[in-house]
Structure formats: structure tokens, C-alpha cells
N, C-alpha and C positions, 0 to 999 in steps of 0.2 A: 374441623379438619385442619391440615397442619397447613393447608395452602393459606386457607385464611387467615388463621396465628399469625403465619407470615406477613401476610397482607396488612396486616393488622399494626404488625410491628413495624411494618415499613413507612407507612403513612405517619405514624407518630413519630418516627426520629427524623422523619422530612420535614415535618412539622417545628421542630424542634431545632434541627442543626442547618436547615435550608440549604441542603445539598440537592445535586442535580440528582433526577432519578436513577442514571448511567451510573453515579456512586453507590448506589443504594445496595450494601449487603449483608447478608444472614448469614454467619455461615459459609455453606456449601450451595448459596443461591442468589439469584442475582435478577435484577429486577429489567423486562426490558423496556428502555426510555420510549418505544413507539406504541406498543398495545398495554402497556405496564402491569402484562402478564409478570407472575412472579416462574421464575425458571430454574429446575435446580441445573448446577452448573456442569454436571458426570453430562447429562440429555445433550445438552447444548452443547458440548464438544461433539459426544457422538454424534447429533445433528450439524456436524462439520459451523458450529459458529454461525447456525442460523435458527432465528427465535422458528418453532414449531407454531407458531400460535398463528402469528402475522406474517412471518417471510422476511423480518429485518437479517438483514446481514451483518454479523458484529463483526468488529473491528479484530483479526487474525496478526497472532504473531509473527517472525518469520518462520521460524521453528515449526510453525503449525504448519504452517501455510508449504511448506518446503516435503512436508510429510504429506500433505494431500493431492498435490501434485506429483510429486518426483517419485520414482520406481523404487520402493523400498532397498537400501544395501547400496545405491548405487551414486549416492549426493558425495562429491569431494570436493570442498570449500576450498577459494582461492580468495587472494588478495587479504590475507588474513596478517595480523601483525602491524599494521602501518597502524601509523599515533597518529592523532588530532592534533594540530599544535593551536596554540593560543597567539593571534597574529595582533588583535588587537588589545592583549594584554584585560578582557572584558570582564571584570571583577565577579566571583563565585564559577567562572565556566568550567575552570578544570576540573573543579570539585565537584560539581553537576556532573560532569563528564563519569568522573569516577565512582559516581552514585549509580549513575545507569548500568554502566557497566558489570559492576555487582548487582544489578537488581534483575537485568533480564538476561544478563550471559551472555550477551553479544557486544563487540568491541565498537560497533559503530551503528547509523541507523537505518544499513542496507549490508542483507547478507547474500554472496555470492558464491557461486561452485558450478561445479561440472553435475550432470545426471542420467539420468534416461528417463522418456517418458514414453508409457507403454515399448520398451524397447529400443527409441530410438533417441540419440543423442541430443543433449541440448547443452546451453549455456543458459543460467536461470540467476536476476538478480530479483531478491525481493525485500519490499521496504518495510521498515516496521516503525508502525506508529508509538509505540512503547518507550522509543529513543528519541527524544526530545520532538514528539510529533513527526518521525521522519524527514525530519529537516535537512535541508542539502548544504552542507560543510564543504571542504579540501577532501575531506576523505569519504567521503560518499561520493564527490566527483571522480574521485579519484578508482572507484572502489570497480563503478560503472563503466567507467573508461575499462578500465582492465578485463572488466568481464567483454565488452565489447571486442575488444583486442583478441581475447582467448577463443571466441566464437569464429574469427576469422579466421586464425589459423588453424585450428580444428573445421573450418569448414561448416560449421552445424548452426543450425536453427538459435536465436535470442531469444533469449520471454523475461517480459521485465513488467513484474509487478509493483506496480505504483500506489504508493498513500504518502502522501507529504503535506505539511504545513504550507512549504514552498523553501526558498532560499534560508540561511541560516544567520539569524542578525549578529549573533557574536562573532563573527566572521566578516561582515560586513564585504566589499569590493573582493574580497578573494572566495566568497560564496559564492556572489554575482558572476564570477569569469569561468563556475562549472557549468555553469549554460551552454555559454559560448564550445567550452572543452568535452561536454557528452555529446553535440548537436555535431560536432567534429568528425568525433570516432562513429556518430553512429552515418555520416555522410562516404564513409568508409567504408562502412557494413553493407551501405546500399550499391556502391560502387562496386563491391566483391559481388554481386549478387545475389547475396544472404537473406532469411528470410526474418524479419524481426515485428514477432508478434507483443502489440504493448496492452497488458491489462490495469485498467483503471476501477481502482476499488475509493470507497470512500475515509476520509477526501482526498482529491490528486487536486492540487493548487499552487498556487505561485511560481515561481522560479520552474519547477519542476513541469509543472503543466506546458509555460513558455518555452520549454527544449526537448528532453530524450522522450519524456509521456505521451506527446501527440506526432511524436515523429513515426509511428509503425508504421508498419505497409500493411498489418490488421489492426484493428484499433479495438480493443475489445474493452466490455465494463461488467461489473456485477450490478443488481436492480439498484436503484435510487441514490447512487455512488455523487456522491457533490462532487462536482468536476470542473474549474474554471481557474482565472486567476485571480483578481480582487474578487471580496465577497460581495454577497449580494444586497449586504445595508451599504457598504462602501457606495457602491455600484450609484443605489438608486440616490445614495445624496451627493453626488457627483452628477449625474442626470436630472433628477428634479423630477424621475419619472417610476410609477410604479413597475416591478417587475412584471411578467409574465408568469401566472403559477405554476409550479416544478421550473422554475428558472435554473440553471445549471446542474438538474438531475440529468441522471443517463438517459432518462426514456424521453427527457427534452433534446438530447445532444444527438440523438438516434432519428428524432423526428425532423430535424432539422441539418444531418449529414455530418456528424461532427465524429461519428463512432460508427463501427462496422455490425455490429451485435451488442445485444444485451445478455449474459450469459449468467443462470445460475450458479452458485458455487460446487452445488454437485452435477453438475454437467461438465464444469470447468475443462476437467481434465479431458475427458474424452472430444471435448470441442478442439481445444488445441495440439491433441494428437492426429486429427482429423486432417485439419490445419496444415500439417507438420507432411503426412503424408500425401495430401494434394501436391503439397509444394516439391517433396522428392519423387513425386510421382511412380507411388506404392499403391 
């Protein structure tokens, strides 16, 4: 059968080129790294980006991710045009910069806009791991601030989906101070009396984790989402002590009061419409 060919062919060039299974592709198919079912990849979008086999949740662009959420017709991007500048001069960045760009269509590694969801207004930022692992720059901080900003004077609901590396090293001390500058605006949001729901998908870490990602007044995740800030080899040779297993998955973060729900991706939306209308009290 063609599954096996597949299969077949897959083990031998892993074999061979000693790539991770997550690289592993045929084709129109793609291998997935937890049940290392072979999946063609038409299924797997239509199954919203999660393996049918075992329930991995792949890793979503914003693009995707913006189209499974938001009310078809009704997404209008903001903060769009602002440049990356190069502060510390970090040799190959702008060129990486300019490689991404062309390659996923999107000018930075968090995209924002205005929407509706199931009908009602929101402010929606989401990260895309596609852009340098969603790493938080000048202008990611900057991107999030704004949407922030646009949420309060529109009055409406935040939803800000999270996947980051964490802070952005080519950027160094001015990555570092978008911390301080999201935990700001979104001190802000809270003050309006705004409702801001934050979803953490896998992974949400570093920089990003220590600010706007565990700031919500919902704290939502998708199943088995790595969620912390140093990793967890760092972790334990810094302690000297073994982790706990599923250490900084969701269903650990959940079990231990760290997140509000664990939400599938195809629930996703109607959770946070749910959400949305509690909180207007619809």
C-alpha cells in the first residue's frame, strides 16, 4: 500500500540524512514526530492541524490559525508596515529577516487585526512560530502593544495567541524591555476593565511567558502545549534534581493552577465565544 512505500521511504532517508522526524517529508505528506503515523497533509489541515491518529496538535501558522478562529470576511489587520530595525548591528539578521518574510508572507512574528468572533467584536494577536520561532523583537512588542491599545478604545474583548521561543537575542536589552512594555499596556486593559483572554499553544516560553502570556484574566492552552520559561534540561541542571513527568505541559500547569482550561483546537473557538459572551453578559 502507498502508506507503507511511505513509511518505507521515510525510515530510510532518516536513516540516512539524520533528520528529526518533524522534517520528514514525501510529497504531499508529512510524518507526525509523536505517533510517527505517516499523514497526508490535505487530512491534516482539514483536521484543523491535528494528527487524527494520536491528537498531536501541530504547530499553526498565523494565517491558519486567524482563519479558524475569526468569522470569515471580517479579519482587518493592524499595525502592519512597521520595520525591524537592527540595534545591534547582529551579523546575517536582516537578511534572515528578509528571508522570512518572503517565505511565510508575513512581515513580523505576530500577526494582528480587528475580527468577529461568532459575531462579536474582538482584537486578536497571533504568534507564528514560522518567524524566527515567534520570537519577541521591537516589533512584536510593539505590534502587541498596539493591538492592546486598539482593544481599549474599541471597547472589545483581547485574545492573544501565544507560541514563542521567548525574547529575541539579535535584539538583545531592547527585546528584553518588551516585557516590561506588553505587561504595561496590558495593566491598562485591566484597568479599562477589558476582558483579555490568553491562549497558550506549543511552545509559549521565555520572555514571552514572563509578560503578556500569563497575564489573562482566562488563561487558556491547547493539550500538551510546553509552557514555562527556561527549559526543562536547563531547569534540572541548574537544580541537580530530576523533573516531575509532563513537567511544563498544560495538563501539568492545569493540575497545579497555572491555566484555566485545557481546550481542544476544534472547540477552540466556541470556548472563547462562550467566553466573550459571559463576560458581555449575552
Amino acid at each position: 500500500m502507498i502508506i507503507d512505500k511511505i513509511k518505507k521511504i521515510n525510515v530510510q532517508e532518516e536513516s540516512k540524512k539524520n533528520v528529526s522526524a518533524a522534517d520528514m517529508l514525501v510529497g504531499k505528506w508529512v510524518k507526525c514526530d509523536n505517533c510517527k503515523e505517516i499523514l497526508y497533509k490535505e487530512d491534516l489541515h482539514k483536521n484543523l492541524g491535528v494528527c487524527p491518529n494520536c491528537g498531536k496538535h501541530f504547530r499553526l501558522s498565523a494565517r491558519r490559525r486567524i482563519k479558524q478562529i475569526i468569522d470569515e470576511g471580517t479579519f482587518e489587520e493592524i499595525g502592519k508596515g512597521l520595520t525591524t530595525k537592527d540595534p545591534l548591528k547582529f551579523e546575517g539578521y536582516v537578511k534572515k529577516l528578509e528571508t522570512l518574510k518572503e517565505k511565510t508572507k508575513i512581515e513580523e512574528a505576530v500577526v494582528t487585526g480587528v475580527g468577529k468572533i461568532n459575531d462579536d467584536e474582538v482584537v486578536i494577536a497571533v504568534m507564528d512560530g514560522n518567524f524566527l520561532m515567534g520570537s519577541m523583537g521591537s516589533v512584536v512588542g510593539e505590534k502587541i502593544t498596539l493591538a492592546v491599545e486598539e482593544s481599549i478604545k474599541r471597547k472589545v474583548p483581547l485574545i492573544i495567541f501565544c507560541l514563542s521561543g521567548g525574547a529575541r537575542m539579535q535584539e538583545g536589552i531592547v527585546s528584553l524591555m518588551q516585557m516590561a512594555k506588553t505587561s504595561s499596556a496590558i495593566a491598562k486593559h485591566n484597568d479599562a476593565g477589558l476582558l483579555y483572554i490568553s491562549v497558550l499553544t506549543d511552545p509559549t516560553t521565555g520572555g514571552v511567558t514572563a509578560s503578556f502570556a500569563m497575564l489573562g484574566d482566562i488563561i487558556l492552552a491547547e493539550p500538551n502545549a510546553l509552557i514555562g520559561f527556561a527549559g526543562p534540561r536547563v531547569i534540572e541542571q541548574t537544580i541537580k534534581q530530576t523533573l516531575p513527568e509532563g513537567f511544563q505541559r498544560s495538563e501539568f500547569l492545569l493540575e497545579h493552577g497555572f491555566i484555566d482550561k485545557i481546550v481542544e483546537r476544534k472547540d477552540m473557538k466556541d470556548t472563547i465565544s462562550k467566553l466573550i459572551k459571559l463576560h458581555n453578559n449575552k
